[in-house]
C-alpha positions in Angstrom: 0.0 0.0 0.0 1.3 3.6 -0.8 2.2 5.9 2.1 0.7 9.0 1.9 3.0 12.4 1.5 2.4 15.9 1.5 0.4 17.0 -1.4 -0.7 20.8 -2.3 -3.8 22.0 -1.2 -4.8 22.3 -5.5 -4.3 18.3 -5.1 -6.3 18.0 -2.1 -8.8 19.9 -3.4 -9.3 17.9 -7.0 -9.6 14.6 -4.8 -12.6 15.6 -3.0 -13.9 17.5 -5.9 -14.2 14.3 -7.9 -16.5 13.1 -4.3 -19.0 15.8 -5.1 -17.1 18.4 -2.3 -17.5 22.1 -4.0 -16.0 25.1 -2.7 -18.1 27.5 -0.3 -15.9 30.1 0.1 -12.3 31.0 1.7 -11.3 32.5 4.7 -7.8 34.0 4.6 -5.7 30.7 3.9 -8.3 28.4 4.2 -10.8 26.8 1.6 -14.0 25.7 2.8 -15.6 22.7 0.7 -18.7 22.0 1.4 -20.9 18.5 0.2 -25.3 18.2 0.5 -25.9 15.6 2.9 -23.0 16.1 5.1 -22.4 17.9 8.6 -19.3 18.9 8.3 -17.4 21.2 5.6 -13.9 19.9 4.7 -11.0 23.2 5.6 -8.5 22.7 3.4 -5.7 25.5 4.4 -4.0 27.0 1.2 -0.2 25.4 1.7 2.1 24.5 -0.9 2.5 21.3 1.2 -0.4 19.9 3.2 1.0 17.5 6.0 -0.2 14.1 6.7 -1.4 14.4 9.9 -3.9 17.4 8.3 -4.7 15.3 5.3 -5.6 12.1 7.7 -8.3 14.5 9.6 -9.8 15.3 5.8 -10.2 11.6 4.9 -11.8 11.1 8.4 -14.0 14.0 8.2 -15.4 12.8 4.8 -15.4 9.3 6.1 -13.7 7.6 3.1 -10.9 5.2 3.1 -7.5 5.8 2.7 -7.5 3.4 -0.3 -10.6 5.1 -1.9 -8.4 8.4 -1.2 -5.3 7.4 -3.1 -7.4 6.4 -6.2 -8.9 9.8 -6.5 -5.2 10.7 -6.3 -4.1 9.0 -9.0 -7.5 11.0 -11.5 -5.8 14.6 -10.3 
């Protein structure tokens, strides 16, 4: 299995684009993505290198797997 790296926020945010995530707006460094029929928005801050530890939270938050994650990777 693939370890996840760092990835630019652009990255992150084509991943869960392709889920049906669309962006609601920004908030200084920060990108709100918001999805009907969730409760929680996705933050996605703008880095050039998002760490793993933030990325982890993302997948958990949309409750997807990590598997599931890295394919939509590998589509940006």
């Amino acid at each position: 299995m693939p370890r996840l790296t760092p990835l630019s926020w652009e990255k992150i945010v084509c991943v869960f684009g392709k889920l049906g995530y669309r962006k609601a707006g920004q908030k200084g460094s920060h990108v709100k993505l918001e999805k009907a029929g969730t409760a929680r928005p996705l933050i996605v801050p703008r880095y050039n290198e998002v760490g793993i530890d933030i990325i982890h939270n993302l997948i958990r938050t949309a409750a997807i797997s990590r598997e599931a994650f890295l394919a939509l990777l590998d589509r940006c």
